[in-house]
VOGU-3710 file (C-alpha; in Angstrom, 3 decimals, decimal comma):
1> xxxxxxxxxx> 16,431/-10,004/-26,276  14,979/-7,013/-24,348  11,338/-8,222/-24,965  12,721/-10,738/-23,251  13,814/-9,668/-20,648  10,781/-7,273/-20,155  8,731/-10,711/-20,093  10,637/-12,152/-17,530  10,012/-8,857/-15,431  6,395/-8,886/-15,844
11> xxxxxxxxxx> 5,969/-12,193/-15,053  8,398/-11,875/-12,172  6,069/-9,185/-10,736  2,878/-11,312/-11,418  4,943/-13,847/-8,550  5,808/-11,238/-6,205  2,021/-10,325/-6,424  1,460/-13,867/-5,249  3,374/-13,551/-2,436  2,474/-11,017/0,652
21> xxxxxxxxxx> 3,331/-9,503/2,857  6,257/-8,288/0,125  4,502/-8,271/-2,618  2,906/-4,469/-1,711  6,334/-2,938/-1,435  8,334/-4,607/-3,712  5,454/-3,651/-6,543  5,331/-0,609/-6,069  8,822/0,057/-6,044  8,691/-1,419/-9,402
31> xxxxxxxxxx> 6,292/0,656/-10,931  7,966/4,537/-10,586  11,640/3,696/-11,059  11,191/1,181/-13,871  8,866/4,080/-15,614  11,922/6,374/-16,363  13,899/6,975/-19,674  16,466/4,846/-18,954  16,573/2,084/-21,845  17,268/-0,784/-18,921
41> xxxxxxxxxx> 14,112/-0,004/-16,928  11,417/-2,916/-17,896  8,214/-0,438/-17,508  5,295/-2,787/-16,727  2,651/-0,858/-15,806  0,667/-1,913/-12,573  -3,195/-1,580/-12,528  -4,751/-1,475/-9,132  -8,136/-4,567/-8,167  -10,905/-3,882/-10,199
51> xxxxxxxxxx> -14,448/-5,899/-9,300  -14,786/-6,261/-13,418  -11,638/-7,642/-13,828  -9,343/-9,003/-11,413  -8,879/-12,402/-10,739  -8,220/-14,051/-7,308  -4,360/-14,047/-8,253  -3,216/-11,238/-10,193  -2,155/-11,533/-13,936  -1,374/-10,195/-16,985
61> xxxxxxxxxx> -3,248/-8,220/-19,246  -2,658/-6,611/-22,566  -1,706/-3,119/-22,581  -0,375/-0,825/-25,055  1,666/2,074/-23,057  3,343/-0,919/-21,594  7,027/-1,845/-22,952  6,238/-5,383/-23,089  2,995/-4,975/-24,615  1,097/-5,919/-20,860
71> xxxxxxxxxx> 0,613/-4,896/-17,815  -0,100/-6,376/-14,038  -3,601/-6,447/-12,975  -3,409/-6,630/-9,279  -5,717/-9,732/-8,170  -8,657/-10,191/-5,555  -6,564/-11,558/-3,051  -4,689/-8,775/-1,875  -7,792/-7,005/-0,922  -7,628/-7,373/2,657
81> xxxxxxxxxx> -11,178/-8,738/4,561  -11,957/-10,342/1,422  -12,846/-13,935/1,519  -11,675/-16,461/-1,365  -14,938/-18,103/-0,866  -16,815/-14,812/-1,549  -14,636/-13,571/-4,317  -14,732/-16,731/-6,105  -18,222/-16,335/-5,946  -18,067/-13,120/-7,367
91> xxxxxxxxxx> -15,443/-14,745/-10,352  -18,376/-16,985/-11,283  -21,533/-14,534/-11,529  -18,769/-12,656/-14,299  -18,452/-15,854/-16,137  -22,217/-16,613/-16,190  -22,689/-13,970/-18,000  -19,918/-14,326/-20,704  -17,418/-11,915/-19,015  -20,897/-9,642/-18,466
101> xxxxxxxxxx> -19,322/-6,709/-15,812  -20,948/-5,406/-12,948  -22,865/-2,369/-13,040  -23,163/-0,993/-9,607  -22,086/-2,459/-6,032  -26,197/-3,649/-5,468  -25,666/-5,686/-8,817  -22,749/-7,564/-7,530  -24,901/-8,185/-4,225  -27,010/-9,802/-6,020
111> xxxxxxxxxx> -25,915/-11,629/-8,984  -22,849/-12,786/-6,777  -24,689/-13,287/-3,674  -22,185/-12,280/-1,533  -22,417/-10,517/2,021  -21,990/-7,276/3,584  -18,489/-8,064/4,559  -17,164/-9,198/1,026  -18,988/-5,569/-0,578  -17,429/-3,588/2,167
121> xxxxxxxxxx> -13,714/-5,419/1,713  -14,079/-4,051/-2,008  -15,411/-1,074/-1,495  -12,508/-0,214/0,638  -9,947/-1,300/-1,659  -11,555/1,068/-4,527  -12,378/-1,631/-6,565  -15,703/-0,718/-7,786  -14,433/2,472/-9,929  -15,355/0,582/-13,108
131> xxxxxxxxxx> -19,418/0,819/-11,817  -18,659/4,590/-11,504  -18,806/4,442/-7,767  -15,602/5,612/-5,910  -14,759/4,288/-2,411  -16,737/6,437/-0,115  -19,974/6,030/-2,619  -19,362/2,184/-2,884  -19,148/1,995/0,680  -22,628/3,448/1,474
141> xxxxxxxxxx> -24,166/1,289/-1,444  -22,374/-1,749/-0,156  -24,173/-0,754/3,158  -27,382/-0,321/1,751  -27,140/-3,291/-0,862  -26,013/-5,586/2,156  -29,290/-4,631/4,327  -31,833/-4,584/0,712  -34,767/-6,414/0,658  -32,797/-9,798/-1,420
151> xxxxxxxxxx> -31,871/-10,279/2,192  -34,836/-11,086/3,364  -36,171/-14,832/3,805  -38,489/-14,279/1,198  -36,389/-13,112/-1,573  -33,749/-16,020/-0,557  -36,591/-18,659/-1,419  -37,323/-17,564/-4,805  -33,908/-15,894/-5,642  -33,708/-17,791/-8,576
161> xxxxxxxxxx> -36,857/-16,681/-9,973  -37,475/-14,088/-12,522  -39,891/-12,040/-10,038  -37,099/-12,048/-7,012  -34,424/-10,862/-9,298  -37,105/-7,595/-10,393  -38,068/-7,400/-6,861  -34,335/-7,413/-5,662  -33,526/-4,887/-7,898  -36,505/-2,640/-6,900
171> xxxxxxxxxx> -35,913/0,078/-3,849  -38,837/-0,089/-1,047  -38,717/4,026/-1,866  -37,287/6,666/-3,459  -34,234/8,047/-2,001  -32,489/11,134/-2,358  -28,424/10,131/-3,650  -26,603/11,380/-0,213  -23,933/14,143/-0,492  -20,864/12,294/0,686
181> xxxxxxxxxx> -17,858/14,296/1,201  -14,467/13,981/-1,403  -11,668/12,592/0,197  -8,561/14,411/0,273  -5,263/12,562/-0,889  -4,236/11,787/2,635  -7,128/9,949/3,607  -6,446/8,135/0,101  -3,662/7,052/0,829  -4,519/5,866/4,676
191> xxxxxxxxxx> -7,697/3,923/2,995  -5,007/2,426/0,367  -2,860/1,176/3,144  -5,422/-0,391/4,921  -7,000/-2,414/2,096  -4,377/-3,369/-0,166  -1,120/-2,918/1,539  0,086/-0,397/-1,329  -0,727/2,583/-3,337  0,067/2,831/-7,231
201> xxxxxxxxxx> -0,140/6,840/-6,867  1,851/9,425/-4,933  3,703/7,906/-1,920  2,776/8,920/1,069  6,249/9,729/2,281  6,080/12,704/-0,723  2,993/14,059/0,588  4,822/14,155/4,025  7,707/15,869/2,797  7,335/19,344/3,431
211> xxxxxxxxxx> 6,897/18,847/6,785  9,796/16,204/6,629  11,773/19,202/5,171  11,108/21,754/7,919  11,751/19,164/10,294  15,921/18,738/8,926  15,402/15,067/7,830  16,499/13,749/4,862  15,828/11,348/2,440  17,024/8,140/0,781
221> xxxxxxxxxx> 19,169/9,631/-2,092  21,507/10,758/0,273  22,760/7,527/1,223  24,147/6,899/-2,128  25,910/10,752/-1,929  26,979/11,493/0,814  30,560/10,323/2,223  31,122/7,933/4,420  30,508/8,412/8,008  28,506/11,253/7,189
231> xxxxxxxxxx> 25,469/11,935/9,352  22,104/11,555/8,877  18,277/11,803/9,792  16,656/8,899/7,464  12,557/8,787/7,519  10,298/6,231/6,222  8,130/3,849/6,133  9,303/0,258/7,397  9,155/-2,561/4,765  11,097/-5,115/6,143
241> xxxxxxxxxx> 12,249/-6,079/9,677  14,940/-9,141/10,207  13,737/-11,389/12,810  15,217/-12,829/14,283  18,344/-10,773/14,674  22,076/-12,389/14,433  23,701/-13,929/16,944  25,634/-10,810/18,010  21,781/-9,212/18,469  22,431/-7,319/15,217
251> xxxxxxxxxx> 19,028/-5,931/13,270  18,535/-5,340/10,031  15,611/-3,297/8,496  14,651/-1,620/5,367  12,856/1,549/5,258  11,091/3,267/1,985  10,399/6,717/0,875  9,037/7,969/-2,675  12,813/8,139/-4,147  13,738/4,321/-3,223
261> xxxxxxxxxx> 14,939/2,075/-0,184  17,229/2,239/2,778  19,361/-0,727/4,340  19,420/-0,291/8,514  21,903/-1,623/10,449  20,809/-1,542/14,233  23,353/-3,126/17,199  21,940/-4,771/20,161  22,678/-1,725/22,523  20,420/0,387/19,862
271> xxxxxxxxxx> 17,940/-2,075/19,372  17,427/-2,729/23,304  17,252/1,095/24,080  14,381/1,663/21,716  13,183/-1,734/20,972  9,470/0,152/21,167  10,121/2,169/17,576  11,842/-0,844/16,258  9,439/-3,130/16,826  6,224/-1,397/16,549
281> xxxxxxxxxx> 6,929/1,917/14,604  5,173/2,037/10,936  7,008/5,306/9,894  10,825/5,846/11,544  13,672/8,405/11,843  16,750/6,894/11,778  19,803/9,096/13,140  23,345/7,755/11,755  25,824/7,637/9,768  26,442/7,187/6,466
291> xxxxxxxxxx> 28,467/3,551/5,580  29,703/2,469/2,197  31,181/-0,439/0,659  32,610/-0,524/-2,828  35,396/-3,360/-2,544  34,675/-6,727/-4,000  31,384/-5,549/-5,481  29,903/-4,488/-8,699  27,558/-2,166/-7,241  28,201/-0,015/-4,255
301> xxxxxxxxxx> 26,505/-1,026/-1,069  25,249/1,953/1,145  23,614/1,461/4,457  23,126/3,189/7,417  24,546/2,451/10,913  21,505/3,771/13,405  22,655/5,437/16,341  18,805/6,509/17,301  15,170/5,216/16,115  12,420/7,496/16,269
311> xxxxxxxxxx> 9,068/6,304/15,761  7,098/9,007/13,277  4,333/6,845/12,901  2,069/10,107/14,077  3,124/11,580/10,656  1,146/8,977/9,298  -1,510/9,253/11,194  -2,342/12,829/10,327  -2,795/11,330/6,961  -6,399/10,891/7,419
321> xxxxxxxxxx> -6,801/14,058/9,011  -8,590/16,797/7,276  -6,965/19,793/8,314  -4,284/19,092/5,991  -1,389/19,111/8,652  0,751/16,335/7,507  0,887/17,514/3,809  2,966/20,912/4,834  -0,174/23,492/5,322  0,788/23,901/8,769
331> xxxxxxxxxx> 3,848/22,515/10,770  4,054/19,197/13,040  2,675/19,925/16,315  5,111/18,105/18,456  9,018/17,131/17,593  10,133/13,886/17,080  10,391/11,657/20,499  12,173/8,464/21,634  10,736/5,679/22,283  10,972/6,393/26,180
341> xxxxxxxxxx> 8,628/9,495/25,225  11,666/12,187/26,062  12,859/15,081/23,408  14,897/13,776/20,811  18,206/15,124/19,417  20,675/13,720/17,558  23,308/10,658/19,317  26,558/12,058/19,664  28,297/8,549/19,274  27,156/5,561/16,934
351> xxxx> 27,324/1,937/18,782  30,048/0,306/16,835  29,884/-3,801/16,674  31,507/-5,415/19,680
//
């Protein structure tokens, strides 16, 4: 019954792959809380695009630390920039070759024969780790593989001959490997954003916490203990956004950080008053309080009733940044602001529905 039920998971998760723009939360959500202890958590592990394996949709593959005995490969089409034209070509040159994988980013180039912008989309995503080339190194071969000498008219009229392939394959010179820099987790995790939509290591909203921390907020556990009408400062990052709102102008949103999901409830007079943070803000502070409801239900429900949204989204920004601010080595240069750009602090009543 439970191999069941694991099955039904995985292949649940192969569908909410199919389905953006949810399926980058919503997997991986699935991926740290379902890998606990408890015996009701269906682990399926999640394995990120890979050039050598991935198909266009993702599916299931056979893996052994996996409960069910498989695990998600994440498919070609969440790679954003990435053409289906190009990455079917891409899915051919493999099965030319019996399942033959791709050496090196210049060896996809050309047995693929697909353009810069199709090497540069999977660079980006990291899906060339399998060649041995990480994303900063695939991106400067992509670069160089896109401008080789296979792109040149006379290598396109004798591609398919033996002595184009050796020529294609043959630098003009020698080069020296350039010394390209390591990137630190926070640019990781910017880079992830950007060309997947997700990240199947640390969240980012854990590498922000110690500044989160010195800054008083909290964090989504606390919905689910604290009592009701209790007050707090909620971060995260903002999955989902209910649009329209309901007829009384009521908005709903859901917000994630690295220990699970918050439920928003925003009234019209909130939403109006800093409309800017709710409709444009990537990471946001949301001041409230704490409601509960436990009657009629088998689970309790927990949401929060905003009183003031705070877009953070700068917190996210100084992901990329080398110094190192956003991951607690030094504190936030500048508070938390409105939406109308004045100092924050915290509402001292909560719009209540009309």
């Amino acid at each position: 019954m439970r191999t069941e039920r694991v099955r039904e998971h995985q292949h649940y998760l192969v569908s909410v792959a199919a389905a953006p723009p949810r399926a980058p939360p919503a997997l991986h959500r699935g991926r740290p809380r379902h890998s606990g202890s408890c015996p009701d958590c269906f682990a399926s592990l999640v394995q990120p695009v890979d050039v050598n394996v991935s198909d266009w949709n993702s599916t299931l593959e056979p893996e052994w630390e996996s409960r069910g005995g498989l695990a998600l490969r994440l498919g070609l089409r969440l790679v954003t920039g990435l053409p289906e034209a190009e990455a079917q070509a891409l899915l051919r040159a493999r099965r030319a070759r019996n399942g033959a994988p791709f050496a090196s980013v210049e060896d996809a180039a050309i047995r693929a024969d697909v353009g810069r912008r199709a090497l540069e989309a999977l660079a980006a995503a990291n899906a060339f780790v399998a060649t041995g080339s990480l994303r900063r190194r695939a991106v400067w071969d992509a670069a160089v593989a896109a401008s080789g000498p296979q792109q040149l008219p006379l290598f396109a009229v004798a591609r398919d001959t033996a002595a184009a392939a050796m020529a294609a394959s043959a630098p003009l010179m020698d080069e020296p490997e350039a010394a390209l820099p390591r990137q630190g987790e926070g640019e990781e995790v910017v880079d992830d954003y950007r060309a997947t939509g997700l990240r199947l290591a640390r969240h980012p909203m854990a590498i922000l916490r110690p500044a989160l921390d010195r800054l008083g907020l909290g964090d989504t556990r606390q919905l689910g203990s604290l009592w009701p009408d209790a007050r707090i400062c909620l971060p995260g990052v903002v999955l989902l956004r209910q649009r329209p709102g309901t007829s009384k102008g009521v908005v709903f949103l859901t917000v994630e950080d690295e220990f699970g999901t918050g439920n928003l409830v925003v009234f019209a007079a909130i939403a109006e008053r800093d409309r800017p943070a709710l409709l444009g803000a990537h990471l946001l502070v949301a001041e409230g309080r704490v409601e509960r409801v436990t009657e009629h239900v088998e689970v309790p429900i927990n949401h929060l009733v905003v009183g003031c949204l705070i877009d953070r989204s700068d917190l996210l920004d100084r992901l990329s940044q080398r110094s190192g601010e956003a991951s607690g080595r030094s504190a936030p240069s500048a508070g938390p602001t409105r939406s109308g750009g004045r100092s924050w602090e915290p509402e001292a009543q909560v719009a209540s529905e009309p």
